[in-house]
C-alpha positions in Angstrom: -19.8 -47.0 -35.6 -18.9 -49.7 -33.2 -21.1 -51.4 -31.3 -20.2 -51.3 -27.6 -21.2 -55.1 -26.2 -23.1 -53.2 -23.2 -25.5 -51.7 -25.7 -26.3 -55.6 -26.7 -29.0 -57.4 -24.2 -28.9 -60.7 -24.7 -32.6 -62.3 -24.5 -31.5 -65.8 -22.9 -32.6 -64.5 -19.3 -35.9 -63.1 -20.8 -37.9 -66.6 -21.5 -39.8 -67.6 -24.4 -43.6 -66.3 -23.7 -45.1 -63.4 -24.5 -45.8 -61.3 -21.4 -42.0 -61.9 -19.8 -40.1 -59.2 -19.0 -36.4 -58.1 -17.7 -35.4 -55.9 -15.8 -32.4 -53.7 -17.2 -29.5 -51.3 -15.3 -26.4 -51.0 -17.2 -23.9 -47.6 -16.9 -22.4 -47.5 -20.9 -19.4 -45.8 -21.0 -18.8 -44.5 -24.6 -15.9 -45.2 -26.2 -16.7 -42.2 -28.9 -18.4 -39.0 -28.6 -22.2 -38.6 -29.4 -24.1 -35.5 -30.9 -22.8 -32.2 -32.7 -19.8 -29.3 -32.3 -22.8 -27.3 -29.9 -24.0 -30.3 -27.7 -23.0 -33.7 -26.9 -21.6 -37.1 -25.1 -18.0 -36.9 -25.2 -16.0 -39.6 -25.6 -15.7 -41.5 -21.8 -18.9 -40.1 -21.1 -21.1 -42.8 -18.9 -24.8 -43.2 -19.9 -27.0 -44.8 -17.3 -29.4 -47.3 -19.0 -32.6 -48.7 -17.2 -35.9 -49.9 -17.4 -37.6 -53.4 -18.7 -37.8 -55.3 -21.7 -40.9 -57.0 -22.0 -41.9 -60.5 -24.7 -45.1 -59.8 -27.1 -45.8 -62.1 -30.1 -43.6 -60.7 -32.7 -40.7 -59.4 -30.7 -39.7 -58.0 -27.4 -41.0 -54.4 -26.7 -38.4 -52.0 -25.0 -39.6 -49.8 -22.3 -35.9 -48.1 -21.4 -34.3 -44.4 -20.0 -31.2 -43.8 -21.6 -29.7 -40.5 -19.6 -26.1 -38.5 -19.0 -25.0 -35.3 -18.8 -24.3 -33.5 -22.0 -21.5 -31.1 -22.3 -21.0 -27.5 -24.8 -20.6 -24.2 -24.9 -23.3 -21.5 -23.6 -24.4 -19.9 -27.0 -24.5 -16.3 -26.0 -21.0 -16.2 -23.0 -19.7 -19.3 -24.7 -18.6 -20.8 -20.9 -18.8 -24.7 -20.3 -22.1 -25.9 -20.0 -23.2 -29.3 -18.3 -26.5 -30.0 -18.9 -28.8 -33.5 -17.6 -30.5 -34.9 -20.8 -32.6 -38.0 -20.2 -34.7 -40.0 -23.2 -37.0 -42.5 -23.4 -36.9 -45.8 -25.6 -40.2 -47.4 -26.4 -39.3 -49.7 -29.2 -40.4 -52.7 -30.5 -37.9 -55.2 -32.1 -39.2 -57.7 -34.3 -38.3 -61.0 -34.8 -37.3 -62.8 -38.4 -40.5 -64.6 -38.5 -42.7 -61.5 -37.5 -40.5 -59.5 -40.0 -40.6 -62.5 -42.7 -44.9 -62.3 -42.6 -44.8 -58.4 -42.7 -43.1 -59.2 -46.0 -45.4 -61.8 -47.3 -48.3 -59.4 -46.4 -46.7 -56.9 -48.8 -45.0 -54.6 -46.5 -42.0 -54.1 -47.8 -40.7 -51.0 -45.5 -39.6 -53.1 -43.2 -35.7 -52.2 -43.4 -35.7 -50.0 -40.7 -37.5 -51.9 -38.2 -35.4 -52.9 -35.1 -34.3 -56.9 -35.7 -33.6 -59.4 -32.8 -30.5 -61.6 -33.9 -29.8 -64.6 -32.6 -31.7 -63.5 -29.6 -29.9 -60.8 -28.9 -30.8 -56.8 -29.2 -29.0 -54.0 -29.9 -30.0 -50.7 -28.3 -27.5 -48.2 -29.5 -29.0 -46.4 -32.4 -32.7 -46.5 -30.8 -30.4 -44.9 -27.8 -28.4 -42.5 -29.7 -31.5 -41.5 -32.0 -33.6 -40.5 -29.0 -30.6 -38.8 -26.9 -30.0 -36.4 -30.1 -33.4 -35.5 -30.5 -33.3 -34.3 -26.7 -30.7 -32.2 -26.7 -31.4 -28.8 -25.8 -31.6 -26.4 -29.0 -29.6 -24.2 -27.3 -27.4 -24.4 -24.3 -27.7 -21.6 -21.8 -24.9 -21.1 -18.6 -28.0 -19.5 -17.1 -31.4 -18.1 -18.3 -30.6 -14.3 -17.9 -27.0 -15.0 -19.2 -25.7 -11.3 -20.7 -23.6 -12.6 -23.2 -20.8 -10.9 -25.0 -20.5 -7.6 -26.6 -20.9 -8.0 -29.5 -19.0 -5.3 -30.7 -15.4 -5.8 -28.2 -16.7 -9.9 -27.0 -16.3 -8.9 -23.4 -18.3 -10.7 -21.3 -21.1 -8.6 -19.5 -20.9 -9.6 -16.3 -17.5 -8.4 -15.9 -18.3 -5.5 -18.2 -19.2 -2.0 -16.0 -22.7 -1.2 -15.5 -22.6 1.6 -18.1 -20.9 -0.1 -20.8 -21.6 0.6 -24.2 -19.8 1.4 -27.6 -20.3 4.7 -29.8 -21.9 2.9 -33.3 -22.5 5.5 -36.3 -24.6 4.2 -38.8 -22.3 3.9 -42.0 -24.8 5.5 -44.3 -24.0 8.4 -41.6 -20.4 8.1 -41.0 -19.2 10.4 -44.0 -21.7 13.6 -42.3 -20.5 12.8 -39.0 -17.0 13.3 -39.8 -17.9 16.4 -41.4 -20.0 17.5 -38.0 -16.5 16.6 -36.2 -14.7 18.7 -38.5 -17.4 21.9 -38.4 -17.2 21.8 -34.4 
């Protein structure tokens, strides 16, 4: 994975003490798609990022909306679906001296702890980990969508009112050929 340089925010502009902040508006476009084969960020898809990144002691603490539109299939038509999905990113990222004293302390599950370097930050995976985990389970064209038949796959709204399929149980089939055969 490759780091787009608009997912980097560089901390020069933020100042030094705790209790600064920065404001943040970027639109990403991504260069490569983003979530699974049922719902995701395509590649070219533009994410709008905003909010404010604030100094504390050990770090900067990110207060930031990552949003798009998503794209899939419906799961019961199968049609196109465009769906909003908006996250939130409240993260903290830790500088090497805070990160160095969590260490010395005895904490040693620090690896996946968020890491200024060289005063910049990289939001991308705290974006990409909280965009996933809002997707919608499953994507819908519309609430009350009818779906396919699922024994021919036509769709049902084009399907006529009374449409329906003759379905012998196959435990049955063997009598009801014999019923066929009697009449």
């Amino acid at each position: 994975m490759t780091t787009s340089a608009h997912w980097r925010i560089n901390l020069d502009e933020l100042g030094a003490r705790p209790g600064s902040s920065l404001r943040i508006e970027r639109t990403i476009t991504l260069p490569e798609g983003w979530g699974t084969d049922v719902v995701g960020f395509r590649a070219g898809s533009e994410l709008e990022l905003d909010g404010s990144i604030d100094r504390v002691l050990d770090g900067v603490y990110c207060h930031l909306h990552v949003s798009g539109d998503a794209a899939g299939e419906c799961v019961r038509c199968l049609r196109p679906v465009t769906v909003p999905v908006r996250a939130a990113i409240n993260e903290m990222f830790f500088n090497q001296r805070a990160i160095d004293q969590m260490r010395a302390e005895g904490d040693d599950d620090t690896e996946d702890l968020y890491l200024i370097s060289d005063d910049v930050i990289d939001v991308e995976q705290a974006a990409r980990d909280n965009l996933i985990a809002d997707f919608p389970f499953q994507l819908l064209c519309e609430a009350d969508c009818p779906g396919l038949c699922p024994h021919c796959g036509i769709d049902m709204r084009q399907a006529d009112a009374d449409h329906h399929h003759e379905i012998i149980d196959p435990r049955w089939a063997k009598l009801a050929e014999l019923a066929k055969v009697i009449e």
